[in-house]
C-alpha positions in Angstrom: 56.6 61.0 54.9 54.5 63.6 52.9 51.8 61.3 50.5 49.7 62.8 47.9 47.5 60.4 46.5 46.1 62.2 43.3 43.0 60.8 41.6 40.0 61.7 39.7 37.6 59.5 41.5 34.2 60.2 42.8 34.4 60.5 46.6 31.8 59.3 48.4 30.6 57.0 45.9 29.5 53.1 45.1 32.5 53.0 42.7 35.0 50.7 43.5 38.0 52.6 42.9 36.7 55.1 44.6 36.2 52.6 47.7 39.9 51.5 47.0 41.5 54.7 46.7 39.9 55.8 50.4 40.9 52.6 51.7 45.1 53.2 50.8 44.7 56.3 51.8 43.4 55.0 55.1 46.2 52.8 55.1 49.0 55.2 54.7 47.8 57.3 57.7 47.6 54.8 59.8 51.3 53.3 59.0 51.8 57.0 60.4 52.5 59.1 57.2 51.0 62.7 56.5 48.6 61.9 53.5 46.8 64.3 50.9 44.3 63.4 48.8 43.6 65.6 45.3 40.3 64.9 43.8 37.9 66.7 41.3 35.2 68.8 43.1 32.2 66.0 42.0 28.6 67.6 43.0 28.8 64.4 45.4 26.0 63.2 47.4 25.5 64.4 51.5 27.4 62.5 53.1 30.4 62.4 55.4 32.9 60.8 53.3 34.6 59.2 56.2 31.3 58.0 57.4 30.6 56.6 54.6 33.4 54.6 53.8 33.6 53.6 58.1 37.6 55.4 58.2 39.2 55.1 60.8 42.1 57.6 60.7 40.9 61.2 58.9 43.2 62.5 56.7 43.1 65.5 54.3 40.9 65.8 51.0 41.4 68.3 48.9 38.8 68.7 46.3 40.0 71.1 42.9 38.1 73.0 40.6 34.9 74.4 40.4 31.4 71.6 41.1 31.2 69.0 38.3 29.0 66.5 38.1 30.6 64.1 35.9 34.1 64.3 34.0 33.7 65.5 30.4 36.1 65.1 27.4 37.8 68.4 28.1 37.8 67.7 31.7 39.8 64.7 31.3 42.8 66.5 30.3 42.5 70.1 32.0 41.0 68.6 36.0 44.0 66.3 36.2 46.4 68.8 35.3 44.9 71.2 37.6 45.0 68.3 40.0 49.0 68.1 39.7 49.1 71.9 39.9 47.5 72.3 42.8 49.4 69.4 44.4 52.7 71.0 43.7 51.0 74.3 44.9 50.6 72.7 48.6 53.6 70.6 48.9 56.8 70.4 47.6 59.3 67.1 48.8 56.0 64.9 48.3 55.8 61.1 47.1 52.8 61.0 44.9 50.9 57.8 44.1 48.0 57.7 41.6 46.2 55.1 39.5 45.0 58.0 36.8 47.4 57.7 33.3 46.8 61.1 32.6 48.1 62.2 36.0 51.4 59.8 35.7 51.7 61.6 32.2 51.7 65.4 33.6 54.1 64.5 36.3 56.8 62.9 34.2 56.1 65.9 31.9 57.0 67.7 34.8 59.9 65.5 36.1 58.1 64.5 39.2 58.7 60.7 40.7 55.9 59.0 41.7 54.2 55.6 42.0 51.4 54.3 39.0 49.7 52.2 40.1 47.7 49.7 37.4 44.6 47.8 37.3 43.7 47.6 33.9 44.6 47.8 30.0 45.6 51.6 29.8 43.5 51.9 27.0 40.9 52.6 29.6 42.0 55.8 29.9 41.4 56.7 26.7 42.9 56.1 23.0 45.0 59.0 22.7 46.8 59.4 26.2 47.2 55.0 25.6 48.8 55.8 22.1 50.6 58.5 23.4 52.2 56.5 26.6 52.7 53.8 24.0 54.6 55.7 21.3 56.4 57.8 23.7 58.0 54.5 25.5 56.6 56.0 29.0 55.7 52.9 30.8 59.3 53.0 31.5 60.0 56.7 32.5 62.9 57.1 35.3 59.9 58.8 36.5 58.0 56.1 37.2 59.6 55.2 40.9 57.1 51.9 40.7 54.8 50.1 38.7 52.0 49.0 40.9 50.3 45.8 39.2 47.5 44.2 41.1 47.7 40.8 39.2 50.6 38.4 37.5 48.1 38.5 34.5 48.0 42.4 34.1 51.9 42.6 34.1 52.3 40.1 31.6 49.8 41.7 29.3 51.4 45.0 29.9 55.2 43.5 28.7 54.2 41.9 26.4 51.7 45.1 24.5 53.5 48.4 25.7 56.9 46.8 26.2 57.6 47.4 29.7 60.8 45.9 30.7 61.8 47.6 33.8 62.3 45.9 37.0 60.8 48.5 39.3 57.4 46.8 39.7 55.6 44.8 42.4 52.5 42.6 42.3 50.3 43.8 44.8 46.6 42.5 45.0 43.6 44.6 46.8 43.4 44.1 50.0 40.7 44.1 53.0 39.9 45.3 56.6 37.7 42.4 57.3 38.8 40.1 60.1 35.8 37.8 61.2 35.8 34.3 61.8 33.2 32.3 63.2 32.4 28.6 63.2 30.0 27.4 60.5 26.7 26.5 62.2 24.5 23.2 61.2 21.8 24.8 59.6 18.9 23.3 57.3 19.0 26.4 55.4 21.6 28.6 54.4 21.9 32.0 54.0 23.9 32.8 50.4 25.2 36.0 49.9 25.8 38.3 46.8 27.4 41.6 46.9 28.2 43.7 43.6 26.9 44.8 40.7 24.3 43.6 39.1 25.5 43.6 35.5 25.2 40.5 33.5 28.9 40.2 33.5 29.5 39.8 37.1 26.7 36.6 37.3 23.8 37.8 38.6 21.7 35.7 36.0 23.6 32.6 37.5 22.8 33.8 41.0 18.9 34.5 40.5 18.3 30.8 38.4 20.1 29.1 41.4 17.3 30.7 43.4 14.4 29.8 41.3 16.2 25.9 41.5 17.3 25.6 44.6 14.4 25.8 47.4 16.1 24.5 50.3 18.3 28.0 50.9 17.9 31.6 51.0 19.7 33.9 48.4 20.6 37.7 49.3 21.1 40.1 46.5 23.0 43.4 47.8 24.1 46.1 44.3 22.9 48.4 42.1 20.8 51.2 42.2 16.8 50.7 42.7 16.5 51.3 38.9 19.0 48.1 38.5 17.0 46.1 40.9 13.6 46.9 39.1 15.2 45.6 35.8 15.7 42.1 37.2 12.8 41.8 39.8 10.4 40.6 37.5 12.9 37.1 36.9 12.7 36.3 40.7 9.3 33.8 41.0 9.9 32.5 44.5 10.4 34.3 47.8 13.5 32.5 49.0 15.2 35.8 47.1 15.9 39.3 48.9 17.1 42.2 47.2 19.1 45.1 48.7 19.9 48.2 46.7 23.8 48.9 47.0 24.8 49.9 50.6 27.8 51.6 52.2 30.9 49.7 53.0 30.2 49.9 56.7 26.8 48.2 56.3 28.6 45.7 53.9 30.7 44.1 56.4 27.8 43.7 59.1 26.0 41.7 56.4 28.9 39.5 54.9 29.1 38.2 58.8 25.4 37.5 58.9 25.9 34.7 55.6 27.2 31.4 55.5 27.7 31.2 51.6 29.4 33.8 49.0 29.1 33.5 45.4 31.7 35.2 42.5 29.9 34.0 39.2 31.5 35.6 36.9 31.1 35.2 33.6 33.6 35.1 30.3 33.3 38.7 30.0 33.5 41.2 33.5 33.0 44.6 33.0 33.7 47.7 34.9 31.3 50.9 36.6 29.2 51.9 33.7 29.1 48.5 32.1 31.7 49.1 29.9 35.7 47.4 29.5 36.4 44.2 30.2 39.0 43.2 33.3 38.4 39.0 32.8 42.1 38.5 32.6 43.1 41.3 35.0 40.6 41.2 38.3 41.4 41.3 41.6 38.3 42.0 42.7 38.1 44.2 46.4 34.5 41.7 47.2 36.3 38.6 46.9 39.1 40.0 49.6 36.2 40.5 51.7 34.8 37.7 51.2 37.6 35.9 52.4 38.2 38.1 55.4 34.7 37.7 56.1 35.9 33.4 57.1 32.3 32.3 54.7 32.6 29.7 52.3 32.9 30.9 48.8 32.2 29.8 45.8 33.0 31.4 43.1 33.7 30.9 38.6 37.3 29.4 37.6 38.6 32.1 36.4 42.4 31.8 35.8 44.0 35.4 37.5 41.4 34.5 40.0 43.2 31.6 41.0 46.5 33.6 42.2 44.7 34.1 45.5 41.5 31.3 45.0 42.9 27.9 45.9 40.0 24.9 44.8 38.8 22.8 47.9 41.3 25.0 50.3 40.0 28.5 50.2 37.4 28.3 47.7 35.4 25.6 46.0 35.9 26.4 41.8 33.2 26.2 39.8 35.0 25.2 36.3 31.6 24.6 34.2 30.3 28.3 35.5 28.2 29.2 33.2 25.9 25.4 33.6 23.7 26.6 37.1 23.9 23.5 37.6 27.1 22.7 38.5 26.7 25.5 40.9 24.1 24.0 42.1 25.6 21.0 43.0 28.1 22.2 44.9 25.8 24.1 47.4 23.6 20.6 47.5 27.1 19.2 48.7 27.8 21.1 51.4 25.2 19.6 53.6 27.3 16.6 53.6 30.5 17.5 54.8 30.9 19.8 57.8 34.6 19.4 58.3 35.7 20.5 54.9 33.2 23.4 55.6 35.2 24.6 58.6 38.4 24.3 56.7 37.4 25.9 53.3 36.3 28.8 56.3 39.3 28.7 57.9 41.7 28.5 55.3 39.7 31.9 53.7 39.9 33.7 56.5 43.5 33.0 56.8 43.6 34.2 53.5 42.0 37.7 54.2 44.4 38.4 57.1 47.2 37.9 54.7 45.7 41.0 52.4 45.1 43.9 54.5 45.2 47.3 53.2 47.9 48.0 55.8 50.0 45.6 54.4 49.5 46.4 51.0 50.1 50.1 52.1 53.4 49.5 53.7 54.3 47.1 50.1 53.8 50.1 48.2 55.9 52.2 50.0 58.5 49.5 49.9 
């Protein structure tokens, strides 16, 4: 089949739509299908982008427009029409898939079928194009061939406030290529790993005062930029704390072999790129698929849409007082104690990740 995945994502880039829109396009070559992928000409950094992002399987990218460095106001409406132009320019019996509102509302302007897929509120996209969806009952356009929804949570939410009552949807989580298991040593000291941003939101206050506590284990910090890292240096008091500026995927899954422990300590408020939004009761966060790929023992917040995959004392140990370090801290303290549940909460997450690859969740798409 011809696929054009149309987006207005920054490619190469830390983002992590950007890292999950590479990834299904990856995913869709490799299932064999001749996939195109539209994205705004970003004034990028110099990189290869399928370097960057460790592809296997190459695959078009067309890039539309003149350089931009960033989307602006009018940009937002005119590069994703351009976007769907130029698409229909190149192909003509396509299936398009996109995550981009604005794109889904030119192509059923234009009578095209095609996939949307959702992560998030719509209202992220902007108040006018939400209202307008909204008011315009488009959620459930015959032109929409699917509704993508990456948790139960988010399709409920979406019912229930733009009255979507169609039953061409599928929940489909993120996915992973990570496929590592490995038996957890005995060690006196572990080696615990966080990967993300470092905005308060996502924990990393909970992970650098479990440091400063807790002197029997080493804590690894990989996110942000070097400006980010500067901001929160001056907390860290003991040197049992490393931090790493963000790093490419490909380095990412060399390092999530080398740790024994993975944290997730969100907080009651999770924001997106930009530190901005909040996706608490929609996540399905891309880290904690590769976490669980990666066969380590996580431990992560109790979060409820977290707990469609997360599974307390099987996958995952749940840390339901998240915001007390405490509690955290217990837990780590326990695993000392107990090697055999170790293995299993090791195994059972690595069984986990092979159950959510991004080939599978390419070939559920396309369903």
């Amino acid at each position: 089949m011809k696929i054009d995945y149309l987006a207005t994502a920054n490619i190469p880039s830390k983002s992590a739509n950007s890292l999950q829109i590479i990834k299904m396009c990856e995913a869709l070559s490799l299932l064999g299908h001749e996939v195109n992928l539209f994205i705004p000409n970003y004034d990028t950094i110099e990189v290869s982008t399928y370097k960057y992002y460790d592809l296997k399987k190459k695959f078009p990218i067309i890039r539309v427009g003149n350089k931009i460095k960033k989307i602006n106001k009018i940009n937002n409406f005119f590069l994703p029409l351009k976007i769907v132009f130029q698409s229909l320019k190149k192909n003509k019996n396509q299936i398009y898939i996109t995550r981009n509102l604005v794109i889904s509302f030119f192509l059923i302007l234009l009578k095209k079928k095609h996939i949307f897929e959702l992560h998030d509120d719509l209202y992220i996209f902007g108040k006018k194009i939400a209202f307008t969806y909204s008011i315009f009952n488009l959620i459930n356009s015959k032109y929409i061939s699917k509704v993508v929804f990456i948790t139960h949570s988010l399709k409920k939410f979406i019912t229930k406030k733009y009255g979507y009552n169609k039953n061409n949807f599928e929940i489909i989580p993120d996915a992973t290529e990570i496929k590592n298991f490995e038996k957890l040593k005995n060690k006196r000291r572990f080696r615990i790993g966080y990967i993300g941003s470092v905005y308060k939101s996502r924990g990393i206050e909970t992970v650098i005062n479990l440091a400063k506590r807790d002197h029997k284990n080493d804590y690894f910090i990989y996110g942000g930029s070097k400006s980010d890292l500067e901001k929160i240096r001056f907390k860290i008091s003991r040197n049992n704390t490393f931090l790493h500026s963000q790093v490419s995927y490909k380095k990412i899954k060399k390092i999530l072999i080398k740790m024994d422990v993975l944290l997730l300590p969100y907080t009651k408020k999770v924001t997106v790129s930009g530190d901005i939004g909040n996706i608490y009761n929609f996540m399905s966060p891309m880290k904690m698929f590769d976490y669980l790929g990666s066969g380590k023992i996580i431990i992560s917040s109790n979060i409820p849409v977290l707990k469609e995959i997360l599974k307390d004392k099987k996958n995952s140990i749940l840390i339901k007082n998240f915001l007390n370090v405490q509690s955290w801290l217990f837990e780590i303290n326990k695993l000392k104690f107990n090697k055999y549940r170790n293995y299993l909460l090791c195994k059972n997450a690595f069984d986990t990740g092979t159950k959510h690859t991004w080939k599978k969740r390419a070939e559920k798409i396309l369903d």
